[in-house]
C-alpha positions as CSV (number, residue, x, y, z in Angstrom):
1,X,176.6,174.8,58.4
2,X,178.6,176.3,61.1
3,X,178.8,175.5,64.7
4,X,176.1,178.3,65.9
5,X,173.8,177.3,63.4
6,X,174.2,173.2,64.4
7,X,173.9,174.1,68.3
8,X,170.9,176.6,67.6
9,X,169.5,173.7,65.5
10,X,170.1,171.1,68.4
11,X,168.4,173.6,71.1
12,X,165.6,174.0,69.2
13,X,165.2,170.2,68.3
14,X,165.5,169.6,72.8
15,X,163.2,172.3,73.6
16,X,160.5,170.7,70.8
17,X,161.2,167.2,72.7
18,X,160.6,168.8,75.9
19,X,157.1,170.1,74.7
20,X,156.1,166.8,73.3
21,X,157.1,164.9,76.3
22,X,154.9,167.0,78.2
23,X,152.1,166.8,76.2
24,X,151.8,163.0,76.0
25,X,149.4,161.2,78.1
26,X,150.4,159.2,81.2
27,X,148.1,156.0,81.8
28,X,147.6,155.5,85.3
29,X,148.1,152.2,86.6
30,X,144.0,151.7,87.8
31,X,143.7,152.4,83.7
32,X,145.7,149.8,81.9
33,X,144.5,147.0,84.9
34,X,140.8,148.0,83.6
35,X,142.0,147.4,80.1
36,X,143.8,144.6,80.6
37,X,140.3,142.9,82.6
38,X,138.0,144.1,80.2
39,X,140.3,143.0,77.2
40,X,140.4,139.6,78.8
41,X,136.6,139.3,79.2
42,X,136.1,139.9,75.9
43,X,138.5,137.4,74.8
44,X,136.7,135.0,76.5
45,X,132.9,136.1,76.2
46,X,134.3,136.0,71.9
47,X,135.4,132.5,72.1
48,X,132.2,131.1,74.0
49,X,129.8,132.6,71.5
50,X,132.1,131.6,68.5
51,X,132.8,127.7,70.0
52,X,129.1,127.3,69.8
53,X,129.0,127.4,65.6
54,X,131.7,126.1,65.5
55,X,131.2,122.7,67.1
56,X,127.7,123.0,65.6
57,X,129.4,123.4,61.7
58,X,131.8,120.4,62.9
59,X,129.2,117.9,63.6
60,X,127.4,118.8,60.6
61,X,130.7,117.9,58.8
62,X,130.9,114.4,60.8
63,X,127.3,113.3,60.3
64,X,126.3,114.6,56.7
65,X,129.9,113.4,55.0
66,X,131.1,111.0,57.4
67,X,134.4,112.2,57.4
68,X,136.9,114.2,59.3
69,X,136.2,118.3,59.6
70,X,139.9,118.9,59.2
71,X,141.4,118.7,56.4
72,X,144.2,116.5,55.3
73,X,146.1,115.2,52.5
74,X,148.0,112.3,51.8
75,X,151.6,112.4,50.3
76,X,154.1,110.6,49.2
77,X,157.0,110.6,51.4
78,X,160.6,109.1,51.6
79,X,160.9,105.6,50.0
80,X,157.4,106.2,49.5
81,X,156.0,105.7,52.9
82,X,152.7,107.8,53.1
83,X,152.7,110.9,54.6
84,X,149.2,112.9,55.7
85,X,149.4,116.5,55.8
């Protein structure tokens, strides 16, 4: 390629920039606040409705096995010292 052709390539590469620049979408400020609240609320609304089964499933757990609802493992560590995972 010669030099004309590699600056008539890098106009035409600015003046497509230019057009997509323009065409993109600026958020306004009141926008992403309203996002950012309403993703929030539904963060929180989620986690009340899913705390609900899931203390329920946990006390199942505690009463019906008598046991932890987590789940752990014991190992044998260094020297042979026990070691719950």
């Amino acid at each position: 390629m010669d030099i004309t052709m590699l600056k008539e390539h890098e106009s035409q590469v600015i003046k497509h920039k230019h057009i997509v620049e323009s065409r993109t979408h600026k958020v306004s400020l009141t926008y992403r606040i309203a996002k950012r609240v309403f993703d929030f609320t539904a963060f929180l609304l989620a986690g009340i409705v899913l705390i609900i089964p899931i203390v329920l499933i946990s006390m199942t757990i505690c009463l019906k096995d008598h046991g932890s609802p987590f789940y752990k493992q014991k190992h044998v560590g260094k020297d042979g010292s026990p070691l719950y995972i």
